[in-house]
Residue, then its C-alpha position, 0 to 999 in steps of 0.5 A: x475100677x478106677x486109679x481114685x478108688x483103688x488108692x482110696x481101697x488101699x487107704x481104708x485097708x491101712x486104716x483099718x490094720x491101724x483101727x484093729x491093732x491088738x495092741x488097741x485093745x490091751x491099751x483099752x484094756x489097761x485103761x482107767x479113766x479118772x472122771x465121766x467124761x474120760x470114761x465115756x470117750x473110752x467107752x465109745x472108742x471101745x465101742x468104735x474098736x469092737x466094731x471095727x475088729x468084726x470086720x475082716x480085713x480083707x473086706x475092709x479095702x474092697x468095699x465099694x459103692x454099688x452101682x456106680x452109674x446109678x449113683x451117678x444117675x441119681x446125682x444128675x437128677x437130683x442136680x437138674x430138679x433143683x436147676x429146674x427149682x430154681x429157674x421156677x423161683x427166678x422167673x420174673x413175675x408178671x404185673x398186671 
């Protein structure tokens, strides 16, 4: 694993602790909004909590994408299709 991905790991998990503090949860428990707007951003930030709490922390940091080199793969395809595309759409047309 590269330097990039294990700052990146390292990141998330911090992230997250901070995403699934309990204090997080008595906060939105003590919570009362006081028109609709304010109580749909505290349901959706409940429902971003409540999503990130079922997740374990010791999986949060190590996710990674699988496949790497497939992904890489994919990539470089796609960019020379569209190369390819696009020299297609370049090409002088002819004049009869």
């Amino acid at each position: 694993m590269g330097q990039r991905a294990e700052e990146s790991g390292a990141m998330e998990a911090v992230l997250h602790a901070r995403r699934t503090d309990p204090r997080v949860g008595d906060w939105l428990a003590a919570v009362s909004p006081s028109d609709p707007v304010a109580e749909a951003q505290v349901r959706e930030i409940r429902r971003a909590y409540d999503r990130a709490v079922k997740v374990p922390a010791r999986l949060a940091g190590g996710l990674q994408p699988p496949d790497r080199d497939g992904a890489r793969g994919r990539c470089a395809d796609r960019a020379g299709r569209t190369r390819r595309r696009t020299a297609r759409r370049r090409a002088p047309r002819r004049m009869s």
